[in-house]
N, CA and C atoms as a LAMMPS dump frame, in Angstrom:
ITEM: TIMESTEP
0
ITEM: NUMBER OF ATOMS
534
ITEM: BOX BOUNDS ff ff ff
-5.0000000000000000e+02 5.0000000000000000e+02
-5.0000000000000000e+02 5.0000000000000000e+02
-5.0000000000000000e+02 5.0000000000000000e+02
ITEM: ATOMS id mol type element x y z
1 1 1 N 393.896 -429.415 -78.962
2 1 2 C 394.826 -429.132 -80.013
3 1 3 C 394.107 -429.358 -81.312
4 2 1 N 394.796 -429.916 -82.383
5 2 2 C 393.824 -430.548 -83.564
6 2 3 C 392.99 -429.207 -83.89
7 3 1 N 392.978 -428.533 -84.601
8 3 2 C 391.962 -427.562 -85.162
9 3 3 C 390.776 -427.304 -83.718
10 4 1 N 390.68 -428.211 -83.259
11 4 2 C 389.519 -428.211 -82.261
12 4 3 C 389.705 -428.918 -81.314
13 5 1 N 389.985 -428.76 -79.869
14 5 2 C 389.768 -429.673 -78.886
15 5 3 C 388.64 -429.744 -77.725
16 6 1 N 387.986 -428.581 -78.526
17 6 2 C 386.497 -427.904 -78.122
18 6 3 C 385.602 -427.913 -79.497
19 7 1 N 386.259 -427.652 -80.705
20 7 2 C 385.721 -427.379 -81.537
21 7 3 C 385.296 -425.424 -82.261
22 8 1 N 386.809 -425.424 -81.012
23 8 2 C 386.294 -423.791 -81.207
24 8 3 C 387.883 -423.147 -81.863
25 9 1 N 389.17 -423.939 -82.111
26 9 2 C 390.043 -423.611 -82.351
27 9 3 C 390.323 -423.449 -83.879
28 10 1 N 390.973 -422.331 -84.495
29 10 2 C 390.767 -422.478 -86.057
30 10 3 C 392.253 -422.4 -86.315
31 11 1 N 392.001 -422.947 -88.2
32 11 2 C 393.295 -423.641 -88.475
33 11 3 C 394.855 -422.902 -88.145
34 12 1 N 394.842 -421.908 -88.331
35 12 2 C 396.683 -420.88 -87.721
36 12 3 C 396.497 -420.907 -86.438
37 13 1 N 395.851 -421.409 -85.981
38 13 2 C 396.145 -421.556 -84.451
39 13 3 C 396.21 -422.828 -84.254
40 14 1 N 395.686 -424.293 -84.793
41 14 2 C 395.938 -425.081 -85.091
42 14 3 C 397.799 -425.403 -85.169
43 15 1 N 398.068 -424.964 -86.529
44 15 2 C 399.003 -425.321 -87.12
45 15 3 C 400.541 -424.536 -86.183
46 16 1 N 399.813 -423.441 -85.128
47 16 2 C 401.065 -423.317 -83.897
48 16 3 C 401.533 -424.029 -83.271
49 17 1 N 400.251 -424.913 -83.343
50 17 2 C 400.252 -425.456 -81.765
51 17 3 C 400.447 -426.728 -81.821
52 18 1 N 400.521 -427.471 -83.298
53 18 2 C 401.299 -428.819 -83.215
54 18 3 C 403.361 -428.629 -84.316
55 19 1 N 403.523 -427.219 -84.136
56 19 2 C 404.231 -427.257 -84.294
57 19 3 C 406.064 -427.661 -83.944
58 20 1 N 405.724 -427.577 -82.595
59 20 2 C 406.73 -428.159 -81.827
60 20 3 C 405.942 -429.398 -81.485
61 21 1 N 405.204 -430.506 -81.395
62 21 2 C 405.04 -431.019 -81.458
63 21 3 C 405.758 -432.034 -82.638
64 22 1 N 406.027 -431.425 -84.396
65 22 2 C 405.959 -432.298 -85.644
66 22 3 C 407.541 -432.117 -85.434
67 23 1 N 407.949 -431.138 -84.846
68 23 2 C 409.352 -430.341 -84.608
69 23 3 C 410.525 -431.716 -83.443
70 24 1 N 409.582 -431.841 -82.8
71 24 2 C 410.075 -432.872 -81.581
72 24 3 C 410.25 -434.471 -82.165
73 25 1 N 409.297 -434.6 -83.354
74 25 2 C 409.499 -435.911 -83.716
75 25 3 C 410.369 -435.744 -84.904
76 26 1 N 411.315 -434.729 -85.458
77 26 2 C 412.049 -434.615 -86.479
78 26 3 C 411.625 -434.215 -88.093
79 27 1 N 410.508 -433.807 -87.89
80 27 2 C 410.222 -432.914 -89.202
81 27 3 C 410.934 -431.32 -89.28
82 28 1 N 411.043 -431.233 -90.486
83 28 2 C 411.379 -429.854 -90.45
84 28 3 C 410.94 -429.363 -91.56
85 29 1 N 411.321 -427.326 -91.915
86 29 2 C 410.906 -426.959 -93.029
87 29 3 C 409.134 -427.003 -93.004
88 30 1 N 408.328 -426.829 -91.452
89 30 2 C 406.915 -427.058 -91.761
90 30 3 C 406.529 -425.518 -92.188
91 31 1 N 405.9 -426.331 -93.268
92 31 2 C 405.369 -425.148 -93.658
93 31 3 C 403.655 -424.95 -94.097
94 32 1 N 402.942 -423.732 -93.895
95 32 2 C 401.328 -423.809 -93.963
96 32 3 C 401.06 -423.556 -95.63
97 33 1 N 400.503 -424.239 -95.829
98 33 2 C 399.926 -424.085 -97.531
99 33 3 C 399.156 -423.03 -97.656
100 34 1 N 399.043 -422.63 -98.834
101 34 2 C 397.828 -421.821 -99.501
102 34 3 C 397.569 -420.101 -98.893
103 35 1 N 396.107 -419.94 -99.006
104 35 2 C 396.3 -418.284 -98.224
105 35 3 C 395.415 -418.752 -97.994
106 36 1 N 394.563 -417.041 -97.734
107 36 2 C 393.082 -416.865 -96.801
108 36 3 C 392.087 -417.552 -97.859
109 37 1 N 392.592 -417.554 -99.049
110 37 2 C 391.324 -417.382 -99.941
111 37 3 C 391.249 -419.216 -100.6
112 38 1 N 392.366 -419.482 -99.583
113 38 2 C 392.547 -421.132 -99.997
114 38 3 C 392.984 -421.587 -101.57
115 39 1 N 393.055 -420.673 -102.203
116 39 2 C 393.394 -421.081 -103.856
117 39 3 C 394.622 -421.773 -104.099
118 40 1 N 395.465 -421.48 -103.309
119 40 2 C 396.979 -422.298 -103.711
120 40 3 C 397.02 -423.467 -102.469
121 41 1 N 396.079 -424.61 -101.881
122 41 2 C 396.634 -425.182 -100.93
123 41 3 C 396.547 -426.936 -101.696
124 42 1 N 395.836 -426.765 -102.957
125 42 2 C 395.728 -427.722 -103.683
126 42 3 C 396.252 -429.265 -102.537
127 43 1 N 395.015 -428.828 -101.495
128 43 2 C 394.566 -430.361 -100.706
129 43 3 C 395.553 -430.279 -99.613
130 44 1 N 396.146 -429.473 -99.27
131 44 2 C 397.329 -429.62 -98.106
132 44 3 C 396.991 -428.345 -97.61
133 45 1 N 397.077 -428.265 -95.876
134 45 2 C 397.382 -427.457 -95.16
135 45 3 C 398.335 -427.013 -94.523
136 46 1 N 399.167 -428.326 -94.409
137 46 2 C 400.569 -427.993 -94.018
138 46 3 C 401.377 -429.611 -95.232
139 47 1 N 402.781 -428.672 -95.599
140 47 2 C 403.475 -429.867 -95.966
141 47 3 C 404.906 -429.503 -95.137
142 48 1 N 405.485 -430.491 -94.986
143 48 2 C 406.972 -430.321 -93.998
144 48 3 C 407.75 -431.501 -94.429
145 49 1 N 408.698 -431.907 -94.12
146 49 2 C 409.765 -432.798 -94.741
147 49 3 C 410.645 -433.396 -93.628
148 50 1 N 411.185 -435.037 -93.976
149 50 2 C 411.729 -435.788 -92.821
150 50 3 C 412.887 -436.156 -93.244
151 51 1 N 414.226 -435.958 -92.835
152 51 2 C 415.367 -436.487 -93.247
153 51 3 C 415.701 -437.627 -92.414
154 52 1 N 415.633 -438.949 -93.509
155 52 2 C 415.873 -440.211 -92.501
156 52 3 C 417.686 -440.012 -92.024
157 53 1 N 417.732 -441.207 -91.835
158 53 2 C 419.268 -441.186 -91.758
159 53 3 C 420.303 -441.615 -92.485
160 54 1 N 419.828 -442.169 -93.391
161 54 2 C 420.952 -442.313 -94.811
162 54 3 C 420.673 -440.555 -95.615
163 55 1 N 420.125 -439.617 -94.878
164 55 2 C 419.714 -438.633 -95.947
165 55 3 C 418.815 -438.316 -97.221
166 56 1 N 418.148 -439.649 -97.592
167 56 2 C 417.141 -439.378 -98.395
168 56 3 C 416.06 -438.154 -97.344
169 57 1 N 415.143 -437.829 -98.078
170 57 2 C 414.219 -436.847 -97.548
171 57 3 C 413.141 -437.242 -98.324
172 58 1 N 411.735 -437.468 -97.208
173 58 2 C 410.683 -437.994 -97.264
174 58 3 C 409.74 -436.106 -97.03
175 59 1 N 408.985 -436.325 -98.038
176 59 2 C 407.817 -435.054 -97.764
177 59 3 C 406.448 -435.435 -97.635
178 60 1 N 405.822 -434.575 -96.605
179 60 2 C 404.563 -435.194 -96.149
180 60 3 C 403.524 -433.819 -96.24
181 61 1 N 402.615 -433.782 -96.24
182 61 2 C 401.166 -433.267 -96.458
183 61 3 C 400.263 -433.813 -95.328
184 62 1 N 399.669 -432.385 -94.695
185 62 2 C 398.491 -432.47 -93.954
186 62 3 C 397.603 -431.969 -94.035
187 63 1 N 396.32 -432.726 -94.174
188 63 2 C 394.9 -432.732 -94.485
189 63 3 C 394.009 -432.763 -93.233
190 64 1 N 393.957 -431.022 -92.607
191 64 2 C 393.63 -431.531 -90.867
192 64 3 C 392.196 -430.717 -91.34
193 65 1 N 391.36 -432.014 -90.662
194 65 2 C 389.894 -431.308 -90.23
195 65 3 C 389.17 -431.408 -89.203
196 66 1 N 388.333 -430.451 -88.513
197 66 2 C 387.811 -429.477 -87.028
198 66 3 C 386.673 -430.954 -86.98
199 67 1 N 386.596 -431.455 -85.751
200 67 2 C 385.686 -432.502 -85.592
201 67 3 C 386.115 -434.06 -86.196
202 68 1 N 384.938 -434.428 -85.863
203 68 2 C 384.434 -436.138 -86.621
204 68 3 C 384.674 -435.695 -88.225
205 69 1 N 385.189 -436.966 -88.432
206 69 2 C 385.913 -437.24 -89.906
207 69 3 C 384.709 -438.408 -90.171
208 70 1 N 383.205 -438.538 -90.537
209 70 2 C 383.198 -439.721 -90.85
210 70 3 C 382.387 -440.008 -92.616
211 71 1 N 381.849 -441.254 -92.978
212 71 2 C 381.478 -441.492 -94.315
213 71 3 C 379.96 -441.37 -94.765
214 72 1 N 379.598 -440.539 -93.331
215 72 2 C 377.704 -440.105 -94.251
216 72 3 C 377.476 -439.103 -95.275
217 73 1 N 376.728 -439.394 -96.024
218 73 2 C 376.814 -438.602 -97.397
219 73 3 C 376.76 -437.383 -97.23
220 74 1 N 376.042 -436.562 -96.081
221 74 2 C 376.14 -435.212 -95.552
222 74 3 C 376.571 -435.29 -94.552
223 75 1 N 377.814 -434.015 -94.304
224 75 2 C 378.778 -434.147 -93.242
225 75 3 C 377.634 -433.35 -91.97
226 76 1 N 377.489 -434.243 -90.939
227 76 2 C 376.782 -432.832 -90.131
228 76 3 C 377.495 -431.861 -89.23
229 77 1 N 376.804 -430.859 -88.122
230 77 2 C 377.94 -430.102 -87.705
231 77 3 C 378.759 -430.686 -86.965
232 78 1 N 380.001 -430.036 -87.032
233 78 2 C 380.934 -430.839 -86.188
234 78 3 C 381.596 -431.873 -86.982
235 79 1 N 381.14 -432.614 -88.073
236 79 2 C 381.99 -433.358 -88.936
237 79 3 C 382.202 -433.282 -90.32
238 80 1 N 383.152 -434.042 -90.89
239 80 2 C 383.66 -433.665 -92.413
240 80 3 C 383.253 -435.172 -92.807
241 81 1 N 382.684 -434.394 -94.317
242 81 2 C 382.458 -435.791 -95.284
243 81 3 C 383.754 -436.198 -95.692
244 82 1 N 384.243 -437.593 -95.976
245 82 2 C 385.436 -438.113 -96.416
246 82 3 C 385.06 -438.536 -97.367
247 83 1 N 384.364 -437.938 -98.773
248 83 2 C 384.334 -438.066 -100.035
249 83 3 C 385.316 -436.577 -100.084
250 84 1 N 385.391 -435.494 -99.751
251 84 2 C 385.622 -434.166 -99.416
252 84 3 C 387.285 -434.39 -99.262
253 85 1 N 387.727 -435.358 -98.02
254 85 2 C 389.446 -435.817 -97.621
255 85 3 C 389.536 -436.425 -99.235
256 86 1 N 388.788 -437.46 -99.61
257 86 2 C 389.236 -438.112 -100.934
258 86 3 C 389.745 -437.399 -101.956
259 87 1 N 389.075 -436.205 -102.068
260 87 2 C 389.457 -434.76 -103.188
261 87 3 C 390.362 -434.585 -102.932
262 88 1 N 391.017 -433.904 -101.537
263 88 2 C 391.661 -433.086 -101.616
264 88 3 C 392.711 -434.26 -100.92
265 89 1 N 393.479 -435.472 -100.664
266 89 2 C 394.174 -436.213 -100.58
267 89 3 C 394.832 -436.176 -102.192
268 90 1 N 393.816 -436.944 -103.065
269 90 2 C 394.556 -436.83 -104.5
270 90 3 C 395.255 -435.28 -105.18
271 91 1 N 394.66 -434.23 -104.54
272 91 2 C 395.114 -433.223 -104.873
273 91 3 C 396.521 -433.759 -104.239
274 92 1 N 396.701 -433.284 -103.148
275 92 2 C 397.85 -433.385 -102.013
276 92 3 C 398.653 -434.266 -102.626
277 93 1 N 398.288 -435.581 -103.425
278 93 2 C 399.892 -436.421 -103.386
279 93 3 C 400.392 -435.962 -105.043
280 94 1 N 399.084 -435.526 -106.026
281 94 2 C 399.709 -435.502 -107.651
282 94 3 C 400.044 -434.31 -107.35
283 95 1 N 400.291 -433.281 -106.32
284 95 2 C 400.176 -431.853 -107.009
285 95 3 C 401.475 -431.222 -106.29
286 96 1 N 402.827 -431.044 -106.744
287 96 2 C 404.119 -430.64 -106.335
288 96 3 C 404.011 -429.482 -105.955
289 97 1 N 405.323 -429.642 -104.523
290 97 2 C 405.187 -427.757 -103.797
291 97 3 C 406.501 -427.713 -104.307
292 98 1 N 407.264 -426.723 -103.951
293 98 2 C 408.266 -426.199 -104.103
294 98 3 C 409.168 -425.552 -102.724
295 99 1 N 410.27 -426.673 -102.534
296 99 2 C 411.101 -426.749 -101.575
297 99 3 C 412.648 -425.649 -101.521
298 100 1 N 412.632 -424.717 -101.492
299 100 2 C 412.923 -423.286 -101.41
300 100 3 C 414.475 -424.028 -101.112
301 101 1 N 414.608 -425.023 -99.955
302 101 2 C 416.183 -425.408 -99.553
303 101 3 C 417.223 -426.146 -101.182
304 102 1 N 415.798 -426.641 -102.02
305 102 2 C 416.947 -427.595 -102.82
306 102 3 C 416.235 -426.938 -104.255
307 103 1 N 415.717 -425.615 -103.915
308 103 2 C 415.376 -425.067 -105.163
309 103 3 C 414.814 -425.672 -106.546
310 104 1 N 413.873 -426.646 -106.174
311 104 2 C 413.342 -427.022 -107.132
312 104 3 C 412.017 -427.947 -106.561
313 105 1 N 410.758 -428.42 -107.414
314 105 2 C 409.824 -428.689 -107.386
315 105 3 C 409.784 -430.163 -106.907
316 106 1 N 408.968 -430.72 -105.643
317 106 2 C 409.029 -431.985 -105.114
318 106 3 C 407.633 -432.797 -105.518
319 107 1 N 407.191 -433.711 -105.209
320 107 2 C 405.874 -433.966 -104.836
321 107 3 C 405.89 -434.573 -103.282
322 108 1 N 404.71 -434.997 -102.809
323 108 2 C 404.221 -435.435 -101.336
324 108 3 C 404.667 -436.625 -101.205
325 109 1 N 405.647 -437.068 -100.584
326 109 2 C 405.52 -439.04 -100.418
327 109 3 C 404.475 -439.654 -99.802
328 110 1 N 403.794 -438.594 -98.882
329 110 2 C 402.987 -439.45 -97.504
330 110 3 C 401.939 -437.717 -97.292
331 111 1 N 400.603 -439.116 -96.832
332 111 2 C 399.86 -438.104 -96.541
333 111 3 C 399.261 -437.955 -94.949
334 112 1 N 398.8 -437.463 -94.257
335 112 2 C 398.386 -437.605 -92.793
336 112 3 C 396.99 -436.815 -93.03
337 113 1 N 395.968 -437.609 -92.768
338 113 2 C 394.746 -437.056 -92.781
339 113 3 C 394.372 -436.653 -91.283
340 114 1 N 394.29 -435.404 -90.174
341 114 2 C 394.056 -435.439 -89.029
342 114 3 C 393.003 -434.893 -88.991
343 115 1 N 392.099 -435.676 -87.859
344 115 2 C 391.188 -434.579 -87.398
345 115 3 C 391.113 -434.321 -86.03
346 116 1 N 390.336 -433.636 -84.829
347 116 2 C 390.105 -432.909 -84.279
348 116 3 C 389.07 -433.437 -83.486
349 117 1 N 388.555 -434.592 -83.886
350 117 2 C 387.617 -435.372 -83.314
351 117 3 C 388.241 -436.949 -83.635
352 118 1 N 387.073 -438.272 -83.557
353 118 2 C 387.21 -439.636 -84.24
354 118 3 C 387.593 -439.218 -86.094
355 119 1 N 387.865 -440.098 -86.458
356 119 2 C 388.174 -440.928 -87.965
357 119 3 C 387.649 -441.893 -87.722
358 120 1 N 386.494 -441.955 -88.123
359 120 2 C 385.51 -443.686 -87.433
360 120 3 C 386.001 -444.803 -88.466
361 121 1 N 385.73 -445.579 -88.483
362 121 2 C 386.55 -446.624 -89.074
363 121 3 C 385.27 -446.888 -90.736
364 122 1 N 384.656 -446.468 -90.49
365 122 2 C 383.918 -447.005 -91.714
366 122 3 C 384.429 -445.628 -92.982
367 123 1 N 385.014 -444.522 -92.191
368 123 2 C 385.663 -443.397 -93.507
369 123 3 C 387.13 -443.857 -93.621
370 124 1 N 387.233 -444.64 -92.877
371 124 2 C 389.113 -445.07 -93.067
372 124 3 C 388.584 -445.869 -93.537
373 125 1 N 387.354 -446.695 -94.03
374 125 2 C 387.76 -448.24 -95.281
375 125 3 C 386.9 -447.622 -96.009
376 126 1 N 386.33 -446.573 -96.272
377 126 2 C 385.279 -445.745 -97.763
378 126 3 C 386.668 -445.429 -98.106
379 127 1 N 387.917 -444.6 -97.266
380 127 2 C 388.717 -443.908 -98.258
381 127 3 C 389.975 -445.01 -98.825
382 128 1 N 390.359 -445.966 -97.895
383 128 2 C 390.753 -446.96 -98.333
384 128 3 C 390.749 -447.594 -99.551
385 129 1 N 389.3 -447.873 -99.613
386 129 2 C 388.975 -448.599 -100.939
387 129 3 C 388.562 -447.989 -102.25
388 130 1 N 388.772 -446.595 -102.581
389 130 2 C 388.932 -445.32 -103.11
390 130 3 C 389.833 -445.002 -103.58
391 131 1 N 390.666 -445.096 -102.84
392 131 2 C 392.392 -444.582 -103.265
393 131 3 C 392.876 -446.343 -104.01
394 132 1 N 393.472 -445.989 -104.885
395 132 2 C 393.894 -447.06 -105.653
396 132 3 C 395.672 -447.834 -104.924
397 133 1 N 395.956 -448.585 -104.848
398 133 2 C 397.214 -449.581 -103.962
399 133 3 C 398.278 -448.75 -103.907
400 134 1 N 398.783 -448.128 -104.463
401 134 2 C 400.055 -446.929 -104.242
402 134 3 C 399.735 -445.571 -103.499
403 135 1 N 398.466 -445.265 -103.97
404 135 2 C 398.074 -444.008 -102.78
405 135 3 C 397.738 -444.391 -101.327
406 136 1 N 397.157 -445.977 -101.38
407 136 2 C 396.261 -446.31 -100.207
408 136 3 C 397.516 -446.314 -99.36
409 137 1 N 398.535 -446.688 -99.86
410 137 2 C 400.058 -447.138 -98.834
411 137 3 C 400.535 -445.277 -98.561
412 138 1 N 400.191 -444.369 -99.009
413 138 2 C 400.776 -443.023 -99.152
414 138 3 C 400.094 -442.442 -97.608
415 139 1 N 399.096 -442.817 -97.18
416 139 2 C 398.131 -442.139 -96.771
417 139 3 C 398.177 -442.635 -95.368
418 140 1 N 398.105 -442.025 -94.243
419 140 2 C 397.918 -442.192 -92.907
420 140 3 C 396.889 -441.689 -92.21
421 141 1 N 396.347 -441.993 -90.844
422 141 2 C 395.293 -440.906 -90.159
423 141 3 C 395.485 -441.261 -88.962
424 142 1 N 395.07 -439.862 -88.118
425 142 2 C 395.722 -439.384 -87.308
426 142 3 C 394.446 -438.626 -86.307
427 143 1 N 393.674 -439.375 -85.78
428 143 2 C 392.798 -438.618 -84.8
429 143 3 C 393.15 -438.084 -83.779
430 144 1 N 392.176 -437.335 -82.88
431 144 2 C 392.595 -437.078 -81.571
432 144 3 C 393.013 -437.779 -80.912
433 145 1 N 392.712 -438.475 -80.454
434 145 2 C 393.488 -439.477 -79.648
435 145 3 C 394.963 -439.785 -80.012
436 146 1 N 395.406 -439.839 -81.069
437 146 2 C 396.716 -440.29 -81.532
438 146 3 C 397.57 -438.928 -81.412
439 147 1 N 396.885 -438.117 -81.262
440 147 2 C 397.98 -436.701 -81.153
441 147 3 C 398.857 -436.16 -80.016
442 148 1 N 396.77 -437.001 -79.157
443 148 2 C 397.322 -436.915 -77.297
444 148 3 C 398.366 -437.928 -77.563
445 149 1 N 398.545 -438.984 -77.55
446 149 2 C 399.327 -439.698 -77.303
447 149 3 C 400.5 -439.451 -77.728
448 150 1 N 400.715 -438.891 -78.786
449 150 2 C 402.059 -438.309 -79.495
450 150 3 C 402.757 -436.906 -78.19
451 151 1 N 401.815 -436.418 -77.645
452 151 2 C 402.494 -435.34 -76.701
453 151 3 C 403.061 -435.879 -75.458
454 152 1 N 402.198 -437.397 -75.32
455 152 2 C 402.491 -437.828 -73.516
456 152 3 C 403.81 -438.579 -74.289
457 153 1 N 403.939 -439.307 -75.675
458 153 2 C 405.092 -440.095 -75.443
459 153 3 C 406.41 -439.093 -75.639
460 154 1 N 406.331 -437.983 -76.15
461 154 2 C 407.096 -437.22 -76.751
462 154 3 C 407.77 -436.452 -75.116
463 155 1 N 406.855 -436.536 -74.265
464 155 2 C 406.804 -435.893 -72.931
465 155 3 C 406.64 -433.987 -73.196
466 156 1 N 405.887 -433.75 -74.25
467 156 2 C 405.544 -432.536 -74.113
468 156 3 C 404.7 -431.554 -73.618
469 157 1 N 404.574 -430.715 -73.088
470 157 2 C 402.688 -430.287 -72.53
471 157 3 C 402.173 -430.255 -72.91
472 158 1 N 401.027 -430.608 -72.757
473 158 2 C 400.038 -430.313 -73.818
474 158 3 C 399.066 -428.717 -73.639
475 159 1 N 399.117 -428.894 -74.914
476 159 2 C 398.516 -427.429 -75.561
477 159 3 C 397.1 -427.355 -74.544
478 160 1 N 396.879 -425.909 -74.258
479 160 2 C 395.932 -425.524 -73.469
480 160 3 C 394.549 -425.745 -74.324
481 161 1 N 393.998 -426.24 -73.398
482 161 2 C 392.623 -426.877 -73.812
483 161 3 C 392.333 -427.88 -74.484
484 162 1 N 393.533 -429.015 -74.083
485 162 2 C 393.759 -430.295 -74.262
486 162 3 C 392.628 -430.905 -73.439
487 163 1 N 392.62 -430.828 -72.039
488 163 2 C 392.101 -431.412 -71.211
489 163 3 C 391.057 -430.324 -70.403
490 164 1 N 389.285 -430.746 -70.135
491 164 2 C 388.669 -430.532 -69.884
492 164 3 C 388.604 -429.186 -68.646
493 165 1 N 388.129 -428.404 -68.493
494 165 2 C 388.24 -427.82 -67.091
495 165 3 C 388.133 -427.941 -66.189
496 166 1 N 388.721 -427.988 -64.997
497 166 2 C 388.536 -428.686 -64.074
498 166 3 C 387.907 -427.352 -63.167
499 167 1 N 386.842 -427.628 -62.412
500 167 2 C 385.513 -427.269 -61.606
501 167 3 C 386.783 -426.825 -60.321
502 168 1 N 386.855 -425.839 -59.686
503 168 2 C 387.642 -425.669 -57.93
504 168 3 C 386.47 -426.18 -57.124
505 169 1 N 386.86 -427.125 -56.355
506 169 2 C 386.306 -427.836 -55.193
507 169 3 C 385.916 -427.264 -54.974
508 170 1 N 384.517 -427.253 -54.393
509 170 2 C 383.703 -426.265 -53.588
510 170 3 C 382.941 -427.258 -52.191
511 171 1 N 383.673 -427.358 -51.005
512 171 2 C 383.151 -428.692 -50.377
513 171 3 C 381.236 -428.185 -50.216
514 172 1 N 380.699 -427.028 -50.222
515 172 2 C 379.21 -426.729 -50.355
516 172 3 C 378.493 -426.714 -51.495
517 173 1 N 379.083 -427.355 -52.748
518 173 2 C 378.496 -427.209 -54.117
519 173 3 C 377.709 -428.718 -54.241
520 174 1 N 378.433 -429.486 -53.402
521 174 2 C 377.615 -431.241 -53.708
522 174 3 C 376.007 -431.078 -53.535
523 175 1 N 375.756 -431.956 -54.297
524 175 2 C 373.938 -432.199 -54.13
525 175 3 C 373.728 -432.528 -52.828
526 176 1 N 373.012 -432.486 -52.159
527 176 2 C 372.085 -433.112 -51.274
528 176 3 C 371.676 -434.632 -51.327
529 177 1 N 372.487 -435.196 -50.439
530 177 2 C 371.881 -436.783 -50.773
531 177 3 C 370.905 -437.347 -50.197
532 178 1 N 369.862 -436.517 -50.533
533 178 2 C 368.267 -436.951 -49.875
534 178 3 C 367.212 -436.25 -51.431
């Protein structure tokens, strides 16, 4: 799932496929930011909205990237620099969308940084200590692992090519144990 669970999945196919997923835990209104040419996503790929139960409404922003999320100064393949999430996070929480149901301009309460691979822990305390005490509380992350787990507790299937391929028994394919 995640942009990549191979590393071969890209973002609108992404953003299908955890859609009943964000849908099952009570978001609604998800919607994909920006276009092809990326000019209007000002740091969000998807923003969607949570109605607690007194009715306030909480809006959230997602910052999903393909692979390892970690803090080396050059991202290599397969991972994203998190000086790169730092940009486009501050974009995501100062920069208001426009919520079509209550006809007028919101900003982000909360942010979810996902990726598609690890979030190693040394780019969750570079971005930590970056973001200043009101954003640092705004901001969440959300690796692979936490997504699987969001489908087994949710009891949903998981999206094809979640889990590895499995080989058909072949009882004449084993090595030779000599």
């Amino acid at each position: 799932m995640l942009l990549s669970w191979h590393g071969c999945v890209d973002r609108a196919r992404w953003v299908g496929g955890t859609l009943t997923l964000f849908r099952q835990l009570g978001f609604h209104r998800i919607t994909a930011a920006g276009h092809k040419d990326k000019a209007l996503e000002y740091g969000k790929d998807v923003w969607m909205k949570y109605t607690l139960p007194t009715l306030h409404v909480l809006y959230f922003g997602i910052q999903a990237k393909k692979g390892k999320l970690d803090s080396a100064g050059v991202g290599k393949d397969g991972s994203a620099n998190v000086a790169e999430i730092h940009n486009q996070v501050t974009m995501m929480l100062g920069h208001e969308i426009f919520d079509p149901e209550l006809n007028r301009r919101v900003l982000v309460d909360h942010a979810f940084i996902v990726a598609g691979g690890e979030i190693t822990k040394q780019a969750r305390n570079w971005l930590g200590n970056k973001l200043d005490a009101t954003k640092r509380s705004q901001v969440m992350f959300m690796d692979r692992d936490d997504i699987l787990n969001l489908f087994i507790v949710t009891n949903l299937p998981l999206p094809k090519g979640a889990l590895p391929s499995e080989k058909a028994d072949d009882p004449f394919d084993d090595e030779i144990p000599f």
